[in-house]
C-alpha positions as CSV (number, residue, x, y, z in Angstrom):
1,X,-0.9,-6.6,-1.9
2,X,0.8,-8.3,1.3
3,X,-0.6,-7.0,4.7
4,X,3.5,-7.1,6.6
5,X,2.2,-5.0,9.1
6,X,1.9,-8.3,11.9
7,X,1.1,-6.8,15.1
8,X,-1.9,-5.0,13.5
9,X,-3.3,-6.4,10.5
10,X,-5.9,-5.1,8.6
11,X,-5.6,-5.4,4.9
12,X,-7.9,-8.2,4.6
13,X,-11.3,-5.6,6.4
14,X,-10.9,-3.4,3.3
15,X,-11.8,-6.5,1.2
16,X,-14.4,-7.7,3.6
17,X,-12.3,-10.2,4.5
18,X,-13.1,-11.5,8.4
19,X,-10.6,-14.1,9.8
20,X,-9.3,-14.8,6.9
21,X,-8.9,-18.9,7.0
22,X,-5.3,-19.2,5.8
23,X,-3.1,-16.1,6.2
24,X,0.4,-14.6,6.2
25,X,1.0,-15.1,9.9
26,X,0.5,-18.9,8.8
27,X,2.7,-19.5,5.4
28,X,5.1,-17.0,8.4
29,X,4.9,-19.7,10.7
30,X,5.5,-22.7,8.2
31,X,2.4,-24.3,8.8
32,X,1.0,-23.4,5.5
33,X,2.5,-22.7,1.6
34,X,2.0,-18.7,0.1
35,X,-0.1,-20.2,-2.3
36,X,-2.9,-20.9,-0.4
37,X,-2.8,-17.1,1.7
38,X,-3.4,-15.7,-1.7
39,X,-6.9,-14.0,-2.0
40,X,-8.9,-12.8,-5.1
41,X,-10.2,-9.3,-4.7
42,X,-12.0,-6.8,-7.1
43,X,-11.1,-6.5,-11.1
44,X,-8.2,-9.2,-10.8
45,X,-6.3,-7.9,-7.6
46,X,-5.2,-10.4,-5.3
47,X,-4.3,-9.6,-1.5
48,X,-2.3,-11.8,1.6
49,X,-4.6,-11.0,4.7
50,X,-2.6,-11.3,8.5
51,X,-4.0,-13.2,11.3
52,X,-5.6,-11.2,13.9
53,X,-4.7,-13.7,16.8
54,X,-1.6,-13.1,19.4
55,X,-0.6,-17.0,19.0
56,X,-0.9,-16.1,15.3
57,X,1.3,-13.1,15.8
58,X,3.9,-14.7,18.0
59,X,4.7,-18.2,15.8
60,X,4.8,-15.7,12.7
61,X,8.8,-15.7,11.9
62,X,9.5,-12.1,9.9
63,X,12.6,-13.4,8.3
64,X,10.4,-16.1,6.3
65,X,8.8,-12.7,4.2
66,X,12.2,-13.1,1.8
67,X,11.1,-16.2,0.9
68,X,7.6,-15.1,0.3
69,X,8.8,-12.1,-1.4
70,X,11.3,-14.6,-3.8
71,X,8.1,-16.5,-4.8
72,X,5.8,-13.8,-5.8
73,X,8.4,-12.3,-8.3
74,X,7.2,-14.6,-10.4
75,X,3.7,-14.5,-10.1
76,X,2.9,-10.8,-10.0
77,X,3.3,-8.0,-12.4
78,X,3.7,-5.4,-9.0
79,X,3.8,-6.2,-5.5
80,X,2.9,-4.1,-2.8
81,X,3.6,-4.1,0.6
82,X,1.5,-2.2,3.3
83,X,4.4,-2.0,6.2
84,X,3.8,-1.0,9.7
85,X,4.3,2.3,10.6
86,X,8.0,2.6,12.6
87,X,10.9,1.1,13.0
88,X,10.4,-2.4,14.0
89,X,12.0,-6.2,12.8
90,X,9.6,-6.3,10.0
91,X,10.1,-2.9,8.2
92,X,14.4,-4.0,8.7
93,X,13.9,-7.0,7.2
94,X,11.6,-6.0,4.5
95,X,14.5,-3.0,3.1
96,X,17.0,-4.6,0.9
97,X,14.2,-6.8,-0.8
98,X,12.2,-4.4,-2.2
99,X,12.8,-2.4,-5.6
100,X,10.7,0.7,-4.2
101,X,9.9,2.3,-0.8
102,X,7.2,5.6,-0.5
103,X,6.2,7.0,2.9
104,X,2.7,7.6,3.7
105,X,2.3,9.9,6.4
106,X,0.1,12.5,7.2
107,X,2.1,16.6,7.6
108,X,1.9,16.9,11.6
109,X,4.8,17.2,13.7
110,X,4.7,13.3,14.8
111,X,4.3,11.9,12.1
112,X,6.9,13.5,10.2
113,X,9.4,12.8,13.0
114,X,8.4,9.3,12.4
115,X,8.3,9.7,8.7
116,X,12.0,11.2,9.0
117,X,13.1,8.1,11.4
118,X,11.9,5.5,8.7
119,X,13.8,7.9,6.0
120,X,16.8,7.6,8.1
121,X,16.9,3.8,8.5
122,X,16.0,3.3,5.1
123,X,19.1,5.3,3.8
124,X,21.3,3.0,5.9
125,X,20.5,0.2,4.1
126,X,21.6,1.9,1.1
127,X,18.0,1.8,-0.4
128,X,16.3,5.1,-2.0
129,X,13.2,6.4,-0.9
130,X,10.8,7.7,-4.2
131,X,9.2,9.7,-1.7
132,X,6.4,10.5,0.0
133,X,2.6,10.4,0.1
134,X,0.3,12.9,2.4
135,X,-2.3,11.8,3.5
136,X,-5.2,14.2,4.9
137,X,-3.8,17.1,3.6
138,X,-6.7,19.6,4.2
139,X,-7.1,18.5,7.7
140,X,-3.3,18.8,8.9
141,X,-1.8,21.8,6.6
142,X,-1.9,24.7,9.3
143,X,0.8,27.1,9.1
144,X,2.9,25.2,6.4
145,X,2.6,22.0,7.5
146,X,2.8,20.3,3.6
147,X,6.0,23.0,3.5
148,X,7.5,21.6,6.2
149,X,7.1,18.4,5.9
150,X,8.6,17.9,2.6
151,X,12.0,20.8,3.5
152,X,12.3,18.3,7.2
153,X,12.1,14.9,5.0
154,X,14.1,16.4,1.8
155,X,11.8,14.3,-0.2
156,X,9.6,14.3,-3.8
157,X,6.2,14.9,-2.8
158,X,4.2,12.4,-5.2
159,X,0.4,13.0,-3.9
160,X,-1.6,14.5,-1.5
161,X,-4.5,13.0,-1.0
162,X,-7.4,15.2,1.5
163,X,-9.6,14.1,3.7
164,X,-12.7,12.8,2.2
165,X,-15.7,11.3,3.8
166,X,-16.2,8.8,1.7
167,X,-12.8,7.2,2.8
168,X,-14.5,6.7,6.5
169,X,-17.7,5.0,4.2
170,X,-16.1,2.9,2.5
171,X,-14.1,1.4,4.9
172,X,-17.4,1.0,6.4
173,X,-18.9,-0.8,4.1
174,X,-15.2,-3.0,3.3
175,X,-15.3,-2.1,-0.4
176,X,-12.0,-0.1,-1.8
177,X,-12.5,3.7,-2.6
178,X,-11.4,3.7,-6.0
179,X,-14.1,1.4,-6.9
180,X,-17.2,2.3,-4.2
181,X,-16.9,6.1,-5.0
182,X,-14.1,6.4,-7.9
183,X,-14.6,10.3,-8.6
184,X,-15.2,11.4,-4.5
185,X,-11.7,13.5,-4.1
186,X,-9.7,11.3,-2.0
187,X,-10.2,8.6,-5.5
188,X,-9.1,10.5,-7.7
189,X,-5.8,11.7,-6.3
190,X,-5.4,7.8,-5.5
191,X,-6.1,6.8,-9.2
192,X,-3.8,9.7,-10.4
193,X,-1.1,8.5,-8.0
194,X,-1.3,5.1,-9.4
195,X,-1.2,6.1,-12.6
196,X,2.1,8.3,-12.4
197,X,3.7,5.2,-10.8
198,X,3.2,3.1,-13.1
199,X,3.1,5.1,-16.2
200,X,-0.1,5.1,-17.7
201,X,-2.7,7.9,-18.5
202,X,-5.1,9.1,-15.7
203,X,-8.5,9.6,-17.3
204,X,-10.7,11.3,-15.3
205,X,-13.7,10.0,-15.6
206,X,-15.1,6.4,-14.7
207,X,-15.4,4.2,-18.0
208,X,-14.5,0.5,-17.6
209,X,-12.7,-0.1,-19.8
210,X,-10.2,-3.2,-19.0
211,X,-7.7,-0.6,-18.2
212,X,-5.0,-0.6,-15.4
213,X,-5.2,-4.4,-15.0
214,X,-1.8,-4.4,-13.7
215,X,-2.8,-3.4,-10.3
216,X,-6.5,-2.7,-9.4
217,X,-8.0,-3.6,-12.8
218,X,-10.8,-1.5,-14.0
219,X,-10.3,1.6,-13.0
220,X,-10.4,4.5,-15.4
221,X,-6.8,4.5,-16.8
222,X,-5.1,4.5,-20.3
223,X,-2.0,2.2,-21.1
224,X,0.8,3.7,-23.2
225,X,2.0,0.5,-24.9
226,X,2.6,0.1,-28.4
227,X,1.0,-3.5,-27.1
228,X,-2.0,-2.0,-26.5
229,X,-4.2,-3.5,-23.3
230,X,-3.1,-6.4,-21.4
């Protein structure tokens, strides 16, 4: 998982992570290799923090992340990147290298204007948007607002994930959802999400069993491989 979002970083706080020593503003900047940005987090997942300083921020060179993207390839069975919200250098540069793009947006009126914007943009780079997450769903769908959001966007809805206090705790306490509280609401729709994108069997219930090391490891899902686990 690569934090891209460089004006506002903060990726490497779900993980605990706290000034991260070495981090993508820095392999941005040239001063340091990808390699050494890379973290270890929970059940195998690795994550590139950002930076949270402004002389960080401003040496970072966006048009270096094609690079950084061309090295991973080889190193990662999925890569995800968390992009800012808007329309901004980053998100511009970032289009034509990626395979996938999904919008996460909440339902209200903003943020589907902004959700629409980054649709627009995206289709004039000729790239496909899978389509979109919601995000607070219980909290935001007055009068239609799922409805809408999805006739306005003229996109697949792939999840809609409520609100859920344990989200707000376990930011808290810097540990993912999926593993502090895997069966709270918000986790499960998470953990079915994942498992629709990537084609394995949601089980709904919280075994480890090695499963679903692809992306986040251990957490409650059933590979159909003829391979069997990896």
């Amino acid at each position: 998982v690569i934090d891209a979002d460089l004006a506002m970083p903060n990726l490497g706080l779900v993980f605990g992570m706290i000034n991260a020593p070495i981090t993508i503003h820095d392999v941005l900047a040239g001063s340091e290799p990808i390699e050494k940005a890379i973290y270890e987090g929970p059940h195998g997942l690795k994550f590139i923090p950002g930076g949270e300083s402004i002389e960080g921020y401003q040496a970072a060179d966006p048009s270096r992340m094609i690079d950084v993207l061309d090295n991973l390839k080889e190193k990662a069975d999925y890569i995800l990147i968390d992009a800012p919200v808007g329309l901004n250098e980053d998100v511009v540069l970032l289009l034509p290298e990626v395979d996938h793009v999904i919008i996460i947006s909440t339902p209200d009126l903003i943020s589907t204007a902004d959700a629409l914007r980054m649709r627009l943009i995206a289709e004039s780079t000729d790239m496909v948007i899978d389509g979109a997450i919601l995000n607070r769903t219980n909290v935001y769908d007055e009068n239609g607002a799922i409805e809408s959001f999805g006739k306005t966007m003229e996109l697949k809805i792939l999840a809609v994930i409520p609100d859920d206090i344990n989200v707000h705790k376990a930011a808290q306490d810097k540990i993912p959802l999926v593993i502090s509280n895997p069966d709270s609401p918000a986790s499960i729709a998470i953990r079915k999400l994942a498992a629709q994108l990537t084609g394995v069997e949601f089980i709904p219930d919280t075994r480890k069993s090695g499963i679903f090391q692809k992306i986040l490891g251990t957490l409650g899902f059933n590979v159909n491989s003829n391979e069997g686990q990896n």
